[in-house]
C-alpha positions in Angstrom: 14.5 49.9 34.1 11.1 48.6 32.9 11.9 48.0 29.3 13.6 44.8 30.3 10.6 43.5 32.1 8.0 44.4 29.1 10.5 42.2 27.3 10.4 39.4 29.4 6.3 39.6 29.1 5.8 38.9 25.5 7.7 35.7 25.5 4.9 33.8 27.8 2.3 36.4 25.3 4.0 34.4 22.0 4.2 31.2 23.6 0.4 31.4 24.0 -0.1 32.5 20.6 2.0 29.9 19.2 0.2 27.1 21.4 -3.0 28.6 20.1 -2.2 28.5 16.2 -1.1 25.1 16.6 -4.1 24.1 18.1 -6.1 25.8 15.5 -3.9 24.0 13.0 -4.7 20.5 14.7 -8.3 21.1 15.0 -8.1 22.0 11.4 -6.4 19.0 10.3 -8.8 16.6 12.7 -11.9 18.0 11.3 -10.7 18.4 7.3 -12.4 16.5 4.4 -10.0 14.4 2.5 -10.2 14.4 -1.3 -10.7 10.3 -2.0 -9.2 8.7 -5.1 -11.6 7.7 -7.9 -12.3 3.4 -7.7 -10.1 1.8 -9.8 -12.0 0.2 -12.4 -12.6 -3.3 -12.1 -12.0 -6.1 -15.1 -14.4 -9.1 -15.6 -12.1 -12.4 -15.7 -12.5 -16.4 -16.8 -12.9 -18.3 -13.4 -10.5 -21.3 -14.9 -8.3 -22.0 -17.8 -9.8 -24.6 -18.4 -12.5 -27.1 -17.1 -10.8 -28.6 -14.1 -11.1 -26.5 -10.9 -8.8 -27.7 -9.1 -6.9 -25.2 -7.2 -3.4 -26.6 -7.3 -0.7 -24.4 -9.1 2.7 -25.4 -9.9 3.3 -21.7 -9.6 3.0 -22.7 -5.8 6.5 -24.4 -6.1 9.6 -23.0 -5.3 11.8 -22.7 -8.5 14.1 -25.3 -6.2 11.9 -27.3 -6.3 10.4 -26.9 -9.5 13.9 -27.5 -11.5 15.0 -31.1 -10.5 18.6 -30.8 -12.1 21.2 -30.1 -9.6 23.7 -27.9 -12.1 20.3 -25.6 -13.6 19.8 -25.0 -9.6 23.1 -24.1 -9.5 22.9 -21.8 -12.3 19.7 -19.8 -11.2 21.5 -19.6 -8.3 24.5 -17.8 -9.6 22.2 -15.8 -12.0 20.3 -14.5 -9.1 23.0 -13.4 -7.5 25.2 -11.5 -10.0 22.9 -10.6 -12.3 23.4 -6.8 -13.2 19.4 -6.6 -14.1 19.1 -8.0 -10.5 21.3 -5.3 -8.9 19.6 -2.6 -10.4 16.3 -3.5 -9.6 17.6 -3.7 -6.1 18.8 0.0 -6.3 15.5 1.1 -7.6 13.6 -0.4 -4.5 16.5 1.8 -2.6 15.1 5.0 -4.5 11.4 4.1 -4.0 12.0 3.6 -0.4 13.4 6.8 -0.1 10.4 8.3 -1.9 8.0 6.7 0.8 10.6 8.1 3.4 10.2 11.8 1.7 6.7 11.2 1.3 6.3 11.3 5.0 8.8 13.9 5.7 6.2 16.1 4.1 3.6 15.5 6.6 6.0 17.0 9.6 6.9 20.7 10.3 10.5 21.4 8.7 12.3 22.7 11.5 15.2 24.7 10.6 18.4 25.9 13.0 19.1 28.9 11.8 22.0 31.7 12.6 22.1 35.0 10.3 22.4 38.4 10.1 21.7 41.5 8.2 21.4 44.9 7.8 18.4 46.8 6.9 18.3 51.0 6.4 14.7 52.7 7.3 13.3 55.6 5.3 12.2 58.3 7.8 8.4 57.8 6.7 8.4 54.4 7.0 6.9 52.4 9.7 10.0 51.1 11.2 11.8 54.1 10.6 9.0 56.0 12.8 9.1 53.8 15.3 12.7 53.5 15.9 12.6 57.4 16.1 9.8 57.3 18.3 11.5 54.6 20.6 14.8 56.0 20.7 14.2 60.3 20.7 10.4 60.0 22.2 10.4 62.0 25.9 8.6 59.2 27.2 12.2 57.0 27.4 14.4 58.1 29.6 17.9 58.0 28.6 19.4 59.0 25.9 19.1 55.4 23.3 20.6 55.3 20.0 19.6 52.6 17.0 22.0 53.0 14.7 20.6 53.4 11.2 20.8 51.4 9.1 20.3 48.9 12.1 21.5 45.6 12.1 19.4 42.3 12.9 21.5 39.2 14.7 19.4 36.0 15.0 20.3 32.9 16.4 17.7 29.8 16.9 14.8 27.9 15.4 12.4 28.4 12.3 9.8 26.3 11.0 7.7 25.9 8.3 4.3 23.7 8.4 1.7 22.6 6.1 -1.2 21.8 7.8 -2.8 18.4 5.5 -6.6 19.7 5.4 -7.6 18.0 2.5 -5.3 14.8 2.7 -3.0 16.1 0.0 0.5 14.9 1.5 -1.5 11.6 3.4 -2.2 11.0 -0.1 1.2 11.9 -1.5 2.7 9.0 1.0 0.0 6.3 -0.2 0.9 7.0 -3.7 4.8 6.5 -2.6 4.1 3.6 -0.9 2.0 1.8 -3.8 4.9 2.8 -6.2 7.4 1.2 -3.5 5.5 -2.0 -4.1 4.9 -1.9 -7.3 9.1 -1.7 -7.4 9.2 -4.4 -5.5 7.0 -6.2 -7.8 9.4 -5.5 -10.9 12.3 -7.3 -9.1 9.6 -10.4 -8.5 8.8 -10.1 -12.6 13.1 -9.9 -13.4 13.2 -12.5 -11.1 10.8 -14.7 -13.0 12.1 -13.6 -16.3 15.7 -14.0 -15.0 15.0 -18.0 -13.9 12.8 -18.6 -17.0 15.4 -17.4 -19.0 18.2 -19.4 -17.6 16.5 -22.3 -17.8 15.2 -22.2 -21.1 19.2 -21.5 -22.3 19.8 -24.8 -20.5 18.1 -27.1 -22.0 18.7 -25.5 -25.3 22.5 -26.5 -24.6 21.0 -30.0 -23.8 19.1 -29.9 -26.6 22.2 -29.5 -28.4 24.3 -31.6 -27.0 21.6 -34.3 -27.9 22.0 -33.0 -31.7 25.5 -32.9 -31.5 25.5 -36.6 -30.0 22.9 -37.7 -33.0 24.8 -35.7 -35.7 28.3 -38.0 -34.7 26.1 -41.0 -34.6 25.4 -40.5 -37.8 28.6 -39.6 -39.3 29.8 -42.5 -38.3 26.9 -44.2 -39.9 28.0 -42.2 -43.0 31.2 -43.3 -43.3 30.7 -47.0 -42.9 28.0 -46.3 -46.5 30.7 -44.4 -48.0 33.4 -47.4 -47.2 30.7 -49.7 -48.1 30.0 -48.2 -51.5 33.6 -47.8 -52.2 33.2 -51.7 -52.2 30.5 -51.5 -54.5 32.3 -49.5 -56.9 35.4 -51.4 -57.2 33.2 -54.6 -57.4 31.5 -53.1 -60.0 28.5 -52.7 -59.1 28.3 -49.1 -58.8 29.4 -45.9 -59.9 31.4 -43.2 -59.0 28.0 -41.1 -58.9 27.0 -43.3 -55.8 30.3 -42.3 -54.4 30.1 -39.1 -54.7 26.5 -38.8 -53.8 27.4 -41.0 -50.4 30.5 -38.0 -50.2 28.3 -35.0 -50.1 25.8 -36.6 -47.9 28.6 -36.9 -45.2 30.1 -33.7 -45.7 27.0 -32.0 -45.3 26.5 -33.6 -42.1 30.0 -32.9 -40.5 29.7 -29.3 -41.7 25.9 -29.3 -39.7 28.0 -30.6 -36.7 30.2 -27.8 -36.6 27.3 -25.4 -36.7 25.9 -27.3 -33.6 29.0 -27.0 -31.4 28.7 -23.1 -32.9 25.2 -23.1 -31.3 26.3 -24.4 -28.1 29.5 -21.5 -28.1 26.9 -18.9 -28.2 24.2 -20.4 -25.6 27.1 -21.1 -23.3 28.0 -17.4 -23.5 24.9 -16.1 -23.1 23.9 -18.2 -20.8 27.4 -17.0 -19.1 25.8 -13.0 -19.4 22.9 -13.8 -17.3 25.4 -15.0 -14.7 27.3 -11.7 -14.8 30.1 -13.3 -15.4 32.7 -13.7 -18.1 32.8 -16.9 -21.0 33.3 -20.2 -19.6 32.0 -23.9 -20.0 28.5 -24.5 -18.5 28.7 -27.7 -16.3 25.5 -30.1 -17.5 25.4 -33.8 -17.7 21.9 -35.5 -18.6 20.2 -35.9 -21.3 17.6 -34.1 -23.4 15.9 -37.5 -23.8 17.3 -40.1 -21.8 17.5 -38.3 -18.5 14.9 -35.8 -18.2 11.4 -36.3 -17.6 8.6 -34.0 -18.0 6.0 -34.3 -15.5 3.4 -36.4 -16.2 0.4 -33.9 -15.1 0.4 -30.4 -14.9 -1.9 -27.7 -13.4 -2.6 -24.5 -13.5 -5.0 -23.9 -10.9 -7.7 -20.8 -11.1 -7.4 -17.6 -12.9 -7.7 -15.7 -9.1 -4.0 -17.6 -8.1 -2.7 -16.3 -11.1 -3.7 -12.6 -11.0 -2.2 -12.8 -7.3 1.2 -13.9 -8.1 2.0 -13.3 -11.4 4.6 -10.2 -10.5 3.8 -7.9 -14.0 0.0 -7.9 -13.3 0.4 -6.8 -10.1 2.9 -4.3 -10.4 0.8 -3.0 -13.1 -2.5 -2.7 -10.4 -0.8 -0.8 -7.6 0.9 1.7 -10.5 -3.0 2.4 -11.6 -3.9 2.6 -7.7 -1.1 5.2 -7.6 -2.0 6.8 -10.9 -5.8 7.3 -9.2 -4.4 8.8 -6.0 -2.1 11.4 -7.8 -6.0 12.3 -9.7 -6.6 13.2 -5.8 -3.1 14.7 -5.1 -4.1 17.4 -8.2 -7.5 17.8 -7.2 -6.3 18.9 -3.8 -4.2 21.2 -5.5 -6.7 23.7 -6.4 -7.9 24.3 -2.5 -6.4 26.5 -0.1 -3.4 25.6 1.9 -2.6 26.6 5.5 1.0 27.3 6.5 2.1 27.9 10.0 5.5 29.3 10.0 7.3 30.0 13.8 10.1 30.5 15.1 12.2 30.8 18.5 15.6 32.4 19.1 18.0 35.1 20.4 17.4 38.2 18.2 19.1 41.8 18.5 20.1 45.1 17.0 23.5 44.7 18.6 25.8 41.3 18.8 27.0 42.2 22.3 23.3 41.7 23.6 22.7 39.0 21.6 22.4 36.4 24.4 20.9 38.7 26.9 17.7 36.9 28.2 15.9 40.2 27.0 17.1 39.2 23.8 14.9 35.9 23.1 12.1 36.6 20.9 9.4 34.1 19.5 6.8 34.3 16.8 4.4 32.8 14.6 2.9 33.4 11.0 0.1 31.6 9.7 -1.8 32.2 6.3 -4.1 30.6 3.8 -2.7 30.8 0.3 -5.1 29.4 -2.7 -4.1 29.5 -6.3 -5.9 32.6 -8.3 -3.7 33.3 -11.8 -1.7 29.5 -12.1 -5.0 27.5 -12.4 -4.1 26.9 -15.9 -1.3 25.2 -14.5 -3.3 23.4 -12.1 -5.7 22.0 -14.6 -3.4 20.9 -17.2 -1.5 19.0 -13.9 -5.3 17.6 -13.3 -5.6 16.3 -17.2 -1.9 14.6 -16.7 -2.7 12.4 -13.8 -6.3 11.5 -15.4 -4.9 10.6 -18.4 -2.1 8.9 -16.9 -4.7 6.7 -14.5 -6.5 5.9 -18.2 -3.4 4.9 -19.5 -2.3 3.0 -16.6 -5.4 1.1 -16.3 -5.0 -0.2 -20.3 -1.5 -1.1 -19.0 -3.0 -3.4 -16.0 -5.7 -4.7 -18.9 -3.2 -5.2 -21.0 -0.7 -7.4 -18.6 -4.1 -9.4 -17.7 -5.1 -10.2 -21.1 -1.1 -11.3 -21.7 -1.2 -13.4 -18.6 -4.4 -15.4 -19.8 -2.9 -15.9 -23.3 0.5 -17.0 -22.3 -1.4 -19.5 -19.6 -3.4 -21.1 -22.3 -0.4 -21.5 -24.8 1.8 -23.0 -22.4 -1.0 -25.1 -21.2 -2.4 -26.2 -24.6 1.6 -26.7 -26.5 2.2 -29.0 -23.5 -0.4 -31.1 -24.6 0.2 -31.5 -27.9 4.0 -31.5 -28.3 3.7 -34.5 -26.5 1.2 -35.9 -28.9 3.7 -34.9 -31.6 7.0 -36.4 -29.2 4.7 -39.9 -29.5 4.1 -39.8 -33.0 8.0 -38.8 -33.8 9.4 -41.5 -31.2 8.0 -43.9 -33.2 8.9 -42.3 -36.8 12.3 -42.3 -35.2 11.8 -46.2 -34.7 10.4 -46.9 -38.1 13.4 -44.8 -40.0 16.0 -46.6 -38.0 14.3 -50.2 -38.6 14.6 -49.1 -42.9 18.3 -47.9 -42.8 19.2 -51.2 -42.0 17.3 -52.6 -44.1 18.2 -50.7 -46.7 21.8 -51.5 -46.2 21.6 -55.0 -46.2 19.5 -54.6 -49.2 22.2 -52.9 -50.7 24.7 -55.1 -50.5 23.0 -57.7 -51.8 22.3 -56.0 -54.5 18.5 -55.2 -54.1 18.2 -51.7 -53.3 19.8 -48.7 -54.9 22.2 -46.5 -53.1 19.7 -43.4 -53.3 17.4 -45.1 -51.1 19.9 -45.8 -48.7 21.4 -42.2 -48.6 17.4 -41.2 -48.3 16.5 -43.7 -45.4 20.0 -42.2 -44.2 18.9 -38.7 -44.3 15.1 -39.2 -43.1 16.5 -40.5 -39.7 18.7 -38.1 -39.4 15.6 -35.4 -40.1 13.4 -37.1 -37.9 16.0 -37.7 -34.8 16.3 -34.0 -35.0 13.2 -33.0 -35.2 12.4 -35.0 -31.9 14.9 -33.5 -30.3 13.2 -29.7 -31.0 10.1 -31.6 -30.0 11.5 -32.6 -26.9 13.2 -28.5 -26.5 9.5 -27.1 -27.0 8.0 -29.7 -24.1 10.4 -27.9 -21.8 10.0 -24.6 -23.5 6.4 -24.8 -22.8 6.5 -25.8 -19.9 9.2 -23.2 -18.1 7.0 -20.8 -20.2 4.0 -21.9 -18.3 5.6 -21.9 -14.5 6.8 -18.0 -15.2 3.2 -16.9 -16.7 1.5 -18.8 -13.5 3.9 -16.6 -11.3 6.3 -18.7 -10.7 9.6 -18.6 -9.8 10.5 -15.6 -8.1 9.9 -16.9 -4.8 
């Protein structure tokens, strides 16, 4: 009748054990010496982009605000919320979420419910086999006790397994999740950007075109009053049927360029209509390339410091070389000893008919120190991996700096000067249309020769067109600026 009550003895004896190993373990933790990430290595930037210091950005704008035409608004609108490129970017956030999530699952003891059972067969000179014999056939038990052997093993209850984090190796593990998180969210801020940019560059390409195609009619018309005109001439007499047949081609060589416009604005409208998610239809628009749409009249950029903030791919590129320089940590740590407490509490017995018997519930704990002695090969070529891939990530966030300052400055200086050139062509456009009708009235009377009509003809129509792409690289530039600024994906 004692056996029962030495049972009931060792569970108090384990808990204290247990308490005490954890308590070594948390002393352990509290006192360790974290492995810190190399410094990421700074980058020595321009102050401005140019002389003016002033501070205001139209990357501060809303892209609502920014875009004043009610049916691009709508677009972007549409764009954002359909887009596929969109969607997926959203389900990669989901992933790198769930990275942060398993990141900090790390840092807690898996806890395992566990039921099993199993069979094991002793050797007579084995330690367990000895001490069932001894516990079962020994004089000192009275009784006569029989263990089956082999003996079976029941087990019903808890088992857990615990890193202790001595040298910040899962602490770092979750900082390097949660940068990459960010960073995730970043590239949905830079398809944002893109996404806008993009629409709204395809729009006013289709308004550039319908500005061709509006130009192109004009003149076709135009056309075909010279070829009435010197179908007059040539029945008067005064001409041939060479100036006929000149005037001919001339107009059929505009009417086929009209068709190749409306071709042009098939193909923006559908991909215009891709971005949307959605399938080929027309694209509502209604003013003007030239007419209707102004360009703002002054334009800044602010300082390079607002720019490096908000400008999505540069800062997705710094917290990826953040997180490349905590993984250099994450290896390092993975040379040093780790200490793993493994316990457990449950019901466990030889026979299933005892299994609940209160005599039955057993606890334990393991703990151990395990450092790497023949896989430091391993190790060290993991080490090279994350230095090389900090290097590498550093060029990246160099790299996306160095593109940032270009693409500000090119914006910046192309708005400038296309409208110089938009000045110059407005009034070329002016001239050209003043000497076509000149040159017509010249012709009639007989003063001018049909070749310099079907030139002044042709050098409006050249010029007139050429304003227009003028007028489509103002806006070019200046979408192009708002996205490399940061712009538009808030």
């Amino acid at each position: 009748m004692e056996q029962p009550f030495i049972k009931r003895l060792e569970i108090p004896r384990a808990k204290t054990i247990v308490t005490g190993l954890l308590l070594t373990g948390s002393l352990l933790t509290g006192c360790r010496t974290a492995i810190v990430p190399p410094a990421s290595p700074t980058l020595s930037t321009p102050k401005t982009f140019s002389k003016s210091q002033d501070t205001t950005s139209v990357a501060d704008l809303s892209w609502r605000t920014f875009f004043q035409d009610a049916n691009l608004v709508s677009l972007i609108d549409t764009a954002l919320t359909k887009n596929p490129d969109i969607q997926q970017a959203i389900q990669r956030i989901t992933v790198a979420r769930a990275n942060v999530e398993y990141a900090k699952g790390l840092l807690a003891p898996q806890v395992n419910a566990v039921v099993s059972a199993g069979v094991d067969r002793y050797g007579k000179y084995t330690l367990n086999g000895v001490g069932n014999y001894d516990t079962n056939f020994s004089d000192r038990i009275s009784g006569p006790r029989v263990i089956p052997n082999p003996t079976p093993d029941y087990f019903l209850g808890l088992r857990s397994s615990w890193e202790l984090d001595i040298w910040g190796k899962l602490q770092n593990q979750r900082k390097s999740a949660q940068l990459r998180l960010l960073a995730t969210e970043k590239s949905k801020h830079l398809i944002t950007t893109a996404l806008v940019a993009e629409v709204a560059r395809l729009y006013y390409e289709l308004l550039a075109n319908d500005s061709e195609l509006d130009i192109i009619q004009e003149n076709i018309q135009l056309q075909e009053r010279a070829v009435e005109l010197v179908n007059v001439q040539k029945d008067a007499g005064r001409v041939t049927e060479l100036a006929v047949q000149q005037f001919s081609a001339q107009l059929l060589n505009t009417r086929a360029l009209e068709h190749q416009v409306e071709q042009d604005i098939v193909r923006l409208e559908n991909q215009l209509n891709l971005l949307l998610g959605r399938y080929p239809q027309p694209i509502p628009r209604g003013k003007q390339l030239i007419q209707d749409q102004r360009l703002p009249s002054q334009i800044s950029a602010g300082i390079s410091s607002q720019m490096l903030g908000r400008r999505p791919d540069i800062r997705q590129a710094e917290l990826e070389m953040e997180a490349a320089n905590i993984d250099i940590a994450v290896a390092q740590a993975q040379f040093l000893p780790t200490l793993t407490l493994s316990p457990y509490l449950g019901f466990n017995a030889f026979r299933a008919s005892v299994l609940f018997n209160p005599a039955s519930l057993a606890a334990g704990i393991l703990g151990g120190l395990a450092a790497p002695v023949f896989n430091r090969r391993l190790l060290k070529s993991n080490l090279l991996i994350s230095e090389a891939q900090s290097k590498a990530a550093f060029y990246n966030y160099q790299k996306a700096v160095l593109t940032g300052f270009s693409e500000v400055s090119t914006s910046l200086k192309g708005l400038d000067n296309y409208r110089k050139v938009a000045n110059l062509q407005n009034q070329e456009v002016n001239v050209l249309k003043q000497s076509v009708s000149v040159s017509n009235e010249l012709f009639r009377g007989g003063y001018a020769a049909y070749l310099e009509v079907i030139t002044a003809q042709r050098n409006v129509l050249e010029a007139q067109l050429a304003l227009i792409n003028t007028k489509r690289n103002q806006f070019t530039a200046l979408i192009d600026l708002y996205r490399s600024l940061g712009g538009g994906w808030n």
